[in-house]
Residue, then its C-alpha position, 0 to 999 in steps of 0.5 A: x197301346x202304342x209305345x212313345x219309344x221306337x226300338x230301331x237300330x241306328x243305322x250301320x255306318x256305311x261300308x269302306x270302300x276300300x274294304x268292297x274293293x278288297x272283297x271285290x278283288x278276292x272274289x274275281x281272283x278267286x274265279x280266275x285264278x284256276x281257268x288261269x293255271x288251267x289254262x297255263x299249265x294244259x298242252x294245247x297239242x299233246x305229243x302223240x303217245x309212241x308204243x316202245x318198239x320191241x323185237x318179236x321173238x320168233x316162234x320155231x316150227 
């Protein structure tokens, strides 16, 4: 037996497109942002690490 009424949903009004845009912005800054601080904040040529020079004591025989 088939109902007369259908019960589907009214359709979802479309989305803003300021609103996809918005998103869309968060999200690609959301993946840049860190590579880009890495990026900035790592040193491509480290300095090269010096050992602090000591005077050796002399052993007496």
């Amino acid at each position: 037996m088939e109902s007369a009424s259908t019960s589907e949903n009214p359709p979802e009004p479309p989305g803003s497109r300021f609103s996809h845009f918005v998103g869309t912005v968060i999200a690609l800054l959301t993946l840049m942002l860190p590579m880009l601080a890495i990026a900035h904040f790592s040193v491509a040529d480290p300095p090269p690490a010096t050992l602090p020079s000591y005077p050796l004591s002399r052993s007496r025989e």
